[in-house]
Residue frames relative to the residue before (quaternion, step in Angstrom):
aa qw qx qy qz dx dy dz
X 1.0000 0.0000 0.0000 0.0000 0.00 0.00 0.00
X 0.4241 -0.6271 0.6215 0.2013 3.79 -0.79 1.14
X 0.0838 -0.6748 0.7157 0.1597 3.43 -1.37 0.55
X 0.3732 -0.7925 0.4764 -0.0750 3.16 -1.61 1.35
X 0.1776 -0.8890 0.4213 -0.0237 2.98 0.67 1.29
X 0.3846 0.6794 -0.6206 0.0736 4.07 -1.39 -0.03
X 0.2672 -0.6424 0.7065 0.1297 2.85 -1.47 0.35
X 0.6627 -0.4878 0.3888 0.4143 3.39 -1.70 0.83
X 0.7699 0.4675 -0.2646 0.3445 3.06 -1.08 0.78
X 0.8095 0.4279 -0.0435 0.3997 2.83 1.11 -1.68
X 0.6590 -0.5272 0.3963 0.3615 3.84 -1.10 0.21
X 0.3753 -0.5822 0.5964 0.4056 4.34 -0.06 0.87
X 0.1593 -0.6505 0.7426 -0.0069 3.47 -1.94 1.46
X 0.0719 -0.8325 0.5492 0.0085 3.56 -0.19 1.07
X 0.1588 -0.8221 0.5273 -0.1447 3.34 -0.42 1.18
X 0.3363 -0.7406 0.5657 0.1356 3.77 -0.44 1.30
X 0.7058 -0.4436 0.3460 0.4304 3.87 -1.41 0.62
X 0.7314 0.4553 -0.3137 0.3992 3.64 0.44 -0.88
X 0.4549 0.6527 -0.2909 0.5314 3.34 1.53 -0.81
X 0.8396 0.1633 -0.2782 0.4371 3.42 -0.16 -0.89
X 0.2125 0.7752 -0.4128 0.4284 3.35 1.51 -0.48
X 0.8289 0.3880 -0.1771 0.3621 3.82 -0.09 -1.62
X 0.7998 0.2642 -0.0920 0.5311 3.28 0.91 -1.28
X 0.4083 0.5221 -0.5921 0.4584 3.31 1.15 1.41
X 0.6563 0.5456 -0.1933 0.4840 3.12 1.16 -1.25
X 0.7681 0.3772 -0.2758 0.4378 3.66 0.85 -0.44
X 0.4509 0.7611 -0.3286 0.3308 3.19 1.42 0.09
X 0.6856 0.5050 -0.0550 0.5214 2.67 1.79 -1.19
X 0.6591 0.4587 -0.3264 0.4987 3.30 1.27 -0.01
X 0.5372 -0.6913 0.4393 0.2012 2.98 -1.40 1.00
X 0.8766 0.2702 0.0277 0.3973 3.62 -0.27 0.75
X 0.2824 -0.7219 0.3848 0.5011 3.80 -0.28 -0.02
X 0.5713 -0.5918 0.5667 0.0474 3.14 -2.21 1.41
X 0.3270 -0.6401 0.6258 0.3029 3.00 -1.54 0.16
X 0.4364 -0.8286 0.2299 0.2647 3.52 -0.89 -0.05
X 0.0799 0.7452 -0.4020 0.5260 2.53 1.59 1.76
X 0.6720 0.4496 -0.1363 0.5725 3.38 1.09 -1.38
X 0.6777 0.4421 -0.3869 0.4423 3.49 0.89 -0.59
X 0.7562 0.4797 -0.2753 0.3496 3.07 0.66 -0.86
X 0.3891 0.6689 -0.2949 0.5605 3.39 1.53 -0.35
X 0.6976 0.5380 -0.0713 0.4678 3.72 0.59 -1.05
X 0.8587 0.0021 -0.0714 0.5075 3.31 1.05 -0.58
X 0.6192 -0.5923 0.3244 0.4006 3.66 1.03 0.03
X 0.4990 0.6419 -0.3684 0.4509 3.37 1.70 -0.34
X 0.3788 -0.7235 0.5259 0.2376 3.47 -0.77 1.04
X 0.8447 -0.3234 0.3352 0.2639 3.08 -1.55 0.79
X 0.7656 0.5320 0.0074 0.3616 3.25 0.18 -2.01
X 0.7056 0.3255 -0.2737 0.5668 3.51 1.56 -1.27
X 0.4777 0.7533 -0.4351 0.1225 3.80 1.08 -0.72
X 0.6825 0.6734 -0.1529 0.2396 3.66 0.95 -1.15
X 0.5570 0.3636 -0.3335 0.6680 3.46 1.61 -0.40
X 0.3213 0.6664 -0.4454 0.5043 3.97 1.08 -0.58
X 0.8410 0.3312 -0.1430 0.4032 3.06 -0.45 -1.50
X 0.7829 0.4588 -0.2558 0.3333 3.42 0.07 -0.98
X 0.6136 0.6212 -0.2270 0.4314 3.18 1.59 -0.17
X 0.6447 0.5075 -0.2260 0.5252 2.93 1.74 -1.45
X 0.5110 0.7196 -0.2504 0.3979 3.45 1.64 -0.81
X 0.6724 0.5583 -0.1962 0.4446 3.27 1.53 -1.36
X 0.6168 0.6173 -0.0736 0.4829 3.33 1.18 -1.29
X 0.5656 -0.6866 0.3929 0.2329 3.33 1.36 0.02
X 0.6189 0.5819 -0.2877 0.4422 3.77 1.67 -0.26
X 0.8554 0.2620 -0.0668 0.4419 3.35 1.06 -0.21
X 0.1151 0.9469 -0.2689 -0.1333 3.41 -0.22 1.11
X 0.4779 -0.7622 0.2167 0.3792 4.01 -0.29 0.50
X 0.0669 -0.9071 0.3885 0.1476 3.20 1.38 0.69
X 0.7453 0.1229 -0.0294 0.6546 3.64 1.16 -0.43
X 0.8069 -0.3683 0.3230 0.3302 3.65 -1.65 0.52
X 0.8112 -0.2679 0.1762 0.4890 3.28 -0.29 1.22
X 0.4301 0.5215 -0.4044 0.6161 3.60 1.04 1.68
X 0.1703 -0.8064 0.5560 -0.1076 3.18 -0.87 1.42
X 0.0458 0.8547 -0.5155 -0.0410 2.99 -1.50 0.61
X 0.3056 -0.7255 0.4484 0.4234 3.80 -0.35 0.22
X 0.4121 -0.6803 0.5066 0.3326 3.49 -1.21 1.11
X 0.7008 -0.4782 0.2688 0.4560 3.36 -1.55 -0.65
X 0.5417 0.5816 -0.2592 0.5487 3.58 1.69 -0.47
X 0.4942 0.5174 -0.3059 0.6281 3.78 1.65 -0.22
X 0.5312 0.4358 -0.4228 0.5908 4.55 1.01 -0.92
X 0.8981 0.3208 -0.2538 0.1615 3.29 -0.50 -1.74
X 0.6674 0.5911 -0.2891 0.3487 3.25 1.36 -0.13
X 0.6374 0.2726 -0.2230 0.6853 3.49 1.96 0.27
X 0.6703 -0.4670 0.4147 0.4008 3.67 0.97 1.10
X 0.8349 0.3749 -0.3692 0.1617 3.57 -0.34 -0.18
């Protein structure tokens, strides 16, 4: 089941289990990650993370602030509570 997220105002962000999956798990990390660590973190292999990412990247939740290093933005916190 996809959770469907918006605020007033705002366009509906729909986000698949693994999706939010990621940017629970990265919430919690300090800094940007590789995705080794992510994948560690959540059970999501390695191999499937990258279209994951690049989506969550689209969407405005995730940024790549450095070479293959991730992070959750602040619109990436407020949209899973954390």
């Amino acid at each position: 089941m996809a959770c469907k997220c918006k605020k007033k105002g705002e366009k509906e962000i729909k986000l698949t289990e693994e999706q939010e999956k990621i940017l629970r798990a990265m919430a919690e990390m300090d800094g940007p990650v590789a995705s080794k660590q992510i994948s560690e973190a959540t059970g999501i292999p390695t191999k499937s993370l990258s279209c994951r990412i690049r989506s969550l990247k689209n969407k405005g939740l995730l940024d790549s602030p450095a070479r293959c290093k991730y992070e959750i933005t602040e619109a990436g916190r407020q949209l899973v509570g954390a």
